[in-house]
C-alpha positions as CSV (number, residue, x, y, z in Angstrom):
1,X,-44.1,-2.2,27.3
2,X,-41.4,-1.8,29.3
3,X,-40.1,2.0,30.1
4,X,-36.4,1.7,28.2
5,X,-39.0,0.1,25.3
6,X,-41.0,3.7,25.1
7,X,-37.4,5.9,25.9
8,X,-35.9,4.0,22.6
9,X,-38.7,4.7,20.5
10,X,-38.8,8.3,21.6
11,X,-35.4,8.1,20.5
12,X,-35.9,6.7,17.8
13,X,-38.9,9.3,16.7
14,X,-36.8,12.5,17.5
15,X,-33.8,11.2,15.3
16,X,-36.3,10.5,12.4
17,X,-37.7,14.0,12.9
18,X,-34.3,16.0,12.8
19,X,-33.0,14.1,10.2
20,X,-36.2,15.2,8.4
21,X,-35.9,18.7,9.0
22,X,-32.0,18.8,8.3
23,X,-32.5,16.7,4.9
24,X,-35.3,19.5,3.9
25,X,-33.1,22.9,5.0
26,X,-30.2,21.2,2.7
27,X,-32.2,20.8,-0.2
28,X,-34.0,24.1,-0.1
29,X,-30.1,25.3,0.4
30,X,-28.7,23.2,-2.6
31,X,-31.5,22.8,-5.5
32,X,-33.7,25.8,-4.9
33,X,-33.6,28.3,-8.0
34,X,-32.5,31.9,-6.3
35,X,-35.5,34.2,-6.0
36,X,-36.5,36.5,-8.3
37,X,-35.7,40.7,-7.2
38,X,-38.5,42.0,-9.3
39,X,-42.3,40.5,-9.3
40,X,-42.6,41.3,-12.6
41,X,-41.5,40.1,-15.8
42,X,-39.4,42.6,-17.8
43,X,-41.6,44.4,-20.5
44,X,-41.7,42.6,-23.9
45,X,-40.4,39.3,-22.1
46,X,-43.1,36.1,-22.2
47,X,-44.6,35.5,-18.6
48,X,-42.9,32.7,-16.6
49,X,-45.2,30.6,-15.8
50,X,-45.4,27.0,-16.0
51,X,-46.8,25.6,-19.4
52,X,-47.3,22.6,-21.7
53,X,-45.9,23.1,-25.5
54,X,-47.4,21.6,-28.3
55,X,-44.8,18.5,-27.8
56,X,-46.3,18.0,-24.3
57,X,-42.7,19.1,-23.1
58,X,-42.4,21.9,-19.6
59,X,-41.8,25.3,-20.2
60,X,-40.8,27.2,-17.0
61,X,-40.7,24.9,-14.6
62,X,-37.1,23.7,-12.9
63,X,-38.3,21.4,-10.8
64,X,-38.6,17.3,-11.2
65,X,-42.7,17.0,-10.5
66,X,-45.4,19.4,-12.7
67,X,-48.0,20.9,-11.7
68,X,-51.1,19.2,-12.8
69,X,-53.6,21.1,-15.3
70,X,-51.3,23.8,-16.3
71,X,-52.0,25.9,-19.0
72,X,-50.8,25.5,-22.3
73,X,-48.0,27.5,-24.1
74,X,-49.0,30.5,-26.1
C-alpha cells in the first residue's frame, strides 16, 4: 500500500464520518417532535405512551419504527 493509497482512504473515512454526523444533527433538527415542558401528563388526560389498539394500529408513537413488545391500549 502505497502512502497516497492510506492518505485517500483517510480521506475518504473522515468525509464518510462528517457526513454522518451532519445527516443525524439535520434530522434531529427537522423531524424530531418538540419536547415536552412538563413530565407529566395533565390530570384526567390518558398516559402517552406507546401502545397497540385492538386493530393492531400505534397509539402514541410519531416515529416510522415501533417499539417491540409494547403494551396494549387500555
Amino acid at each position: 500500500m502505497k502512502l497516497s493509497d492510506l492518505a485517500k482512504g483517510s480521506w475518504v473515512l473522515l468525509g464518510v464520518i462528517v457526513a454522518g454526523y451532519v445527516s443525524t444533527s439535520y434530522v434531529d433538527q427537522r423531524l424530531a417532535p418538540p419536547a415536552k415542558t412538563t413530565s407529566q401528563p395533565a390530570p384526567g388526560s390518558p398516559a402517552a405512551t406507546a401502545c397497540v389498539s385492538e386493530d393492531g394500529s400505534w397509539k402514541n408513537w410519531p416515529w416510522p419504527n415501533v417499539p417491540t413488545l409494547s403494551p396494549k391500549c387500555r
